[in-house]
Structures are given as structure tokens and as C-alpha cells.
C-alpha positions in Angstrom: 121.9 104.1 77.1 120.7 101.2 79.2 122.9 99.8 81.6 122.7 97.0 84.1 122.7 98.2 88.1 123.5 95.7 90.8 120.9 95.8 93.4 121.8 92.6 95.4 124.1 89.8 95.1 122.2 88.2 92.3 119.8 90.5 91.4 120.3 93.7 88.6 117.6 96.1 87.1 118.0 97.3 83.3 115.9 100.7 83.1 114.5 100.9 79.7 113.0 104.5 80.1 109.3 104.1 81.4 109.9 100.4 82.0 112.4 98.1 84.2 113.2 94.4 83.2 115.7 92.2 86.0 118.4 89.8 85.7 118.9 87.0 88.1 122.4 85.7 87.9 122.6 82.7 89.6 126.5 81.7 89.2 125.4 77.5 88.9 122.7 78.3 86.2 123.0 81.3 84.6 121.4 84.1 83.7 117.4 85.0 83.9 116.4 88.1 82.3 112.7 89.0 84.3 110.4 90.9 81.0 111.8 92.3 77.9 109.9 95.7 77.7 108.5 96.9 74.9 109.4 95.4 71.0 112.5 96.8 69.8 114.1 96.8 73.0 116.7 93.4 72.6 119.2 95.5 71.5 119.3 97.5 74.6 119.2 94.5 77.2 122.0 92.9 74.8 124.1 95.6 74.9 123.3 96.2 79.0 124.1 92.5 79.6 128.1 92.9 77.3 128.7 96.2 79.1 128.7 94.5 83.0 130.9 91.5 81.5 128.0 89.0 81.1 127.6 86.9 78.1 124.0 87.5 76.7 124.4 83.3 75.7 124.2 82.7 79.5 120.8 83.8 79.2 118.7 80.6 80.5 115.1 81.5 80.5 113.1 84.7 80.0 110.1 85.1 82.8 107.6 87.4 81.7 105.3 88.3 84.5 102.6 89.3 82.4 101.4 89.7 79.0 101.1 93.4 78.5 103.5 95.1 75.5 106.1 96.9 77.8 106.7 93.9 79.6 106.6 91.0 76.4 107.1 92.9 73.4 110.5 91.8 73.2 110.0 88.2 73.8 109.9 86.5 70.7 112.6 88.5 69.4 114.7 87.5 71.8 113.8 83.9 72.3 114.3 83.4 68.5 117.8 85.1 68.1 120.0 83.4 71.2 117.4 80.4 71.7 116.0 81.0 75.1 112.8 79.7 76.6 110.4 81.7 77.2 108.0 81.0 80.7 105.0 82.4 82.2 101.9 82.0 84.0 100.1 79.4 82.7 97.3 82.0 82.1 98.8 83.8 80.1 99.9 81.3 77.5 97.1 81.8 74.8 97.4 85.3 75.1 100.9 85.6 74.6 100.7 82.6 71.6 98.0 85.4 70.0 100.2 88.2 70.9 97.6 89.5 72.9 98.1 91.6 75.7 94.5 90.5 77.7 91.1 90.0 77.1 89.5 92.0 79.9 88.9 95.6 80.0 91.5 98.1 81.5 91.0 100.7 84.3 92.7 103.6 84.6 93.8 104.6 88.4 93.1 107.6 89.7 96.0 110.5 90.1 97.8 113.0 87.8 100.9 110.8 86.8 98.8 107.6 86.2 96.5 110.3 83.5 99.7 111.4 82.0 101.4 107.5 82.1 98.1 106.6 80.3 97.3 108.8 78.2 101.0 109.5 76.4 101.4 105.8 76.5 98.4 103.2 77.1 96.1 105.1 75.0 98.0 105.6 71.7 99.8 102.1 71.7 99.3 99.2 70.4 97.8 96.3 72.8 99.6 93.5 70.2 103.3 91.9 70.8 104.8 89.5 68.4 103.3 86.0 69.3 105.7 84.1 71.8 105.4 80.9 72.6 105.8 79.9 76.0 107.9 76.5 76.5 107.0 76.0 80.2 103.6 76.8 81.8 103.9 78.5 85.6 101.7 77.7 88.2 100.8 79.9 91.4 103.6 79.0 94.5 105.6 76.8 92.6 109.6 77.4 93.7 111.3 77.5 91.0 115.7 76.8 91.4 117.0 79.6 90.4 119.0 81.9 92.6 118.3 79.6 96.2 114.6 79.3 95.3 112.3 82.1 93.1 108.7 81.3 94.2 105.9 82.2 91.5 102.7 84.0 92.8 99.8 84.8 91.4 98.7 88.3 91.6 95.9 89.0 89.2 94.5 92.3 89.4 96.7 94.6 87.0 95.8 91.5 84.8 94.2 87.9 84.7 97.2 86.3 84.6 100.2 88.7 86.0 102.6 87.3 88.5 105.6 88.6 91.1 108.3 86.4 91.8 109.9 86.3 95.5 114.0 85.7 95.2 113.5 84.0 99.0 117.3 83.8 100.1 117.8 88.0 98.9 114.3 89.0 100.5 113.0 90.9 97.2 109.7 91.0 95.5 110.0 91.4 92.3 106.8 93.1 91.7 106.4 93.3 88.3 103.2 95.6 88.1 101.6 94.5 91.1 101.7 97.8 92.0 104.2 100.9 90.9 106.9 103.0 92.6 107.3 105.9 90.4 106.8 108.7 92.4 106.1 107.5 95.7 104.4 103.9 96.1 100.8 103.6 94.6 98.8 101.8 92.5 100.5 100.7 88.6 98.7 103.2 86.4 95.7 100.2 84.9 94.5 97.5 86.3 91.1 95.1 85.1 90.3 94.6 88.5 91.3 97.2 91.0 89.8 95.6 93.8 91.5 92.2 93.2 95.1 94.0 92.4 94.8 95.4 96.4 93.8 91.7 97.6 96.8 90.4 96.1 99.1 93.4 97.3 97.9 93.0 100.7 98.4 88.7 100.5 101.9 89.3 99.3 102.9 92.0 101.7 102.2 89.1 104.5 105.2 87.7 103.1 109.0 88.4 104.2 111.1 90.7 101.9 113.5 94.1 102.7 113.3 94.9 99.2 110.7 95.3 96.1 111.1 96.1 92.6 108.8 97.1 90.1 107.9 97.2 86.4 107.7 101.2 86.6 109.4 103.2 89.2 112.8 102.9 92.0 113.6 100.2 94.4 111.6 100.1 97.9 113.9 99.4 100.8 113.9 98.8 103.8 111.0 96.6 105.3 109.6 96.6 102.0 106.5 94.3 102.8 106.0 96.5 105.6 105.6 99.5 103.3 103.2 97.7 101.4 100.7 96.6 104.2 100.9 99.8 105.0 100.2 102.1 102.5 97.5 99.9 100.8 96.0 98.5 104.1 94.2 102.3 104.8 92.5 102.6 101.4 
């Protein structure tokens, strides 16, 4: 059963087996639940969000950071049955009012786990989510007020229009699938543009943050952006 785990004083990470979503809960605003996962998975967050205490009505905003399945499939569920806005890159907006999860060709990284990861579950699902409309438009570096300041940053790569989010007073990247942590820090298991997703790694781990946190895999802590520069700075 999913539960919600406290990783710092705003921030909590619901696992929903292969796939992590966040919560922000900024005590002035509200909550701000980071993806959805896959479609079917409301329930789950619902019932993650009444175990800790919190009311799933506080829910203010859902963020997706990309368009892909396991991240929005749950979006437009959730957005129609407690009324929450949905927001994303401004990118992805058609896709996500299709229900598409991109337009460009995937690329599987190398490695045995990333095979297995896409091959039990890339492969043989389905690319559509239910079409979600997205109420407010992102934009690369805006701040946005949640939590002391959330900056959005563009990190295409994994996809055209994928974003992290940086919770600047906590320190944490909140990766999205920038990248994976799954067994060890590496690359997330597809990307369109390889290439592009280690440019954006390496700009973002420039950046200061102890802590990052990913779509697929555990928390990275300490020096977190030091991690990244270096494991993806040598290849």
C-alpha cells in the first residue's frame, strides 16, 4: 500500500511501485502533488495523502513534469474529481490536451535494468493518457511561490518538453526523469535525445542542492549536485 514518507520539511515522496510522485506542503498554500503516475493510480495517492493526516481537498495544483503515462496518466482523473489545476511546461500542453505522451522517437539507454525497465514496461504499454487540460502554461526559470520559491527548468532530453523543479530554501531537485536513481545513479531508462538529456544534467548540477529525487529510484543525498557533475561529467 502506498504511503506518504517525509523527506524534508515540506517535501514527501509517494512510491507507486516503478514510479515516485511528491508532495509539497507548503503550510500558507497547501498542498502540491508533483505527477500522478500511471491511470488508475488516484486512489492510491488519495488514500497516501488521508493516512499522514492531510486532507486530499488541500490539494492546490498538480505539476506534472512531463507528459509520459507513468508520470500523467492520472491527471485528468484527479483534476476532474477534487477540482485541481493542472500545470506544466508550456510544451507540453498540446500533447497532454491529445493525451499524448510525445511526438519524437524514444531511445532506449544502454544497461541490463534499463532492457528489463523497457521491455516489461515501455514496450507493451500504451503511449496514451486521458486528455488533461493544463490551466496554467510553465515557462523555463520562472519561480513559482510555493514552498519559499519552486523554480521551473527546462530539461528536455528524456522528452521535448520535461522539466525538474528546484524547492530553493530545502536544497532538492526534484528530478523528475532527468535522469534515474534506481540502482545506482544513471541515465532514466529512454530518452529522445540522449545527448541533450546529459547537457541539461550537467546545467542543473551547476546549481546548489544536498538532495535529488527522481521519477524512478531512492533519494541522492548528500552533495547531490555534486554527484551529478560527477558521474555524468566522465561519459
Amino acid at each position: 500500500m502506498a504511503s506518504l514518507r517525509q523527506l524534508t520539511a515540506s517535501l514527501y515522496q509517494i512510491s507507486l511501485g516503478v514510479v515516485n510522485v511528491f508532495v509539497i506542503d507548503d503550510r500558507a498554500d497547501g498542498l502540491t502533488l508533483i505527477d500522478t503516475g500511471y491511470k488508475d493510480s488516484s486512489k492510491a495517492i488519495v488514500s497516501a495523502l488521508r493516512q499522514a493526516g492531510k486532507d486530499p481537498a488541500s490539494l492546490k495544483r498538480i505539476i506534472l513534469t512531463h507528459s509520459h503515462p507513468d508520470h500523467a496518466g492520472s491527471a485528468a482523473a484527479l483534476g476532474a474529481e477534487w477540482g485541481i489545476p493542472v500545470w506544466a511546461y508550456h510544451l507540453d500542453v498540446p500533447l497532454l490536451a491529445n493525451g499524448t505522451a510525445g511526438e519524437a522517437p524514444i531511445h532506449r539507454s544502454p544497461g541490463v535494468i534499463n532492457w528489463l525497465v523497457y521491455h516489461l514496461f515501455i514496450k507493451r504499454g500504451s503511449p496514451a493518457i486521458d486528455p488533461v487540460t493544463v490551466d496554467r502554461p510553465l515557462t523555463d526559470k520562472e519561480v513559482l511561490p510555493i514552498a519559499g520559491g519552486l523554480q521551473v527548468l527546462h530539461t528536455p532530453g528524456h522528452s521535448s518538453g520535461h522539466i525538474s523543479l528546484w524547492l530553493q530554501q530545502e536544497g532538492v531537485l526534484i528530478a523528475g526523469d532527468l535522469c534515474a536513481n534506481v540502482a545506482g545513479l544513471d541515465f532514466s531508462t529512454v530518452y529522445e535525445d540522449r545527448a541533450l538529456g546529459l547537457s541539461s544534467i550537467l546545467a542543473v548540477s551547476q546549481l546548489p542542492f544536498d538532495k535529488a529525487v527522481f521519477g524512478h529510484g531512492k533519494l541522492l543525498a548528500p552533495r547531490a549536485n555534486e554527484k551529478l557533475a560527477s558521474k555524468f561529467g566522465a561519459l
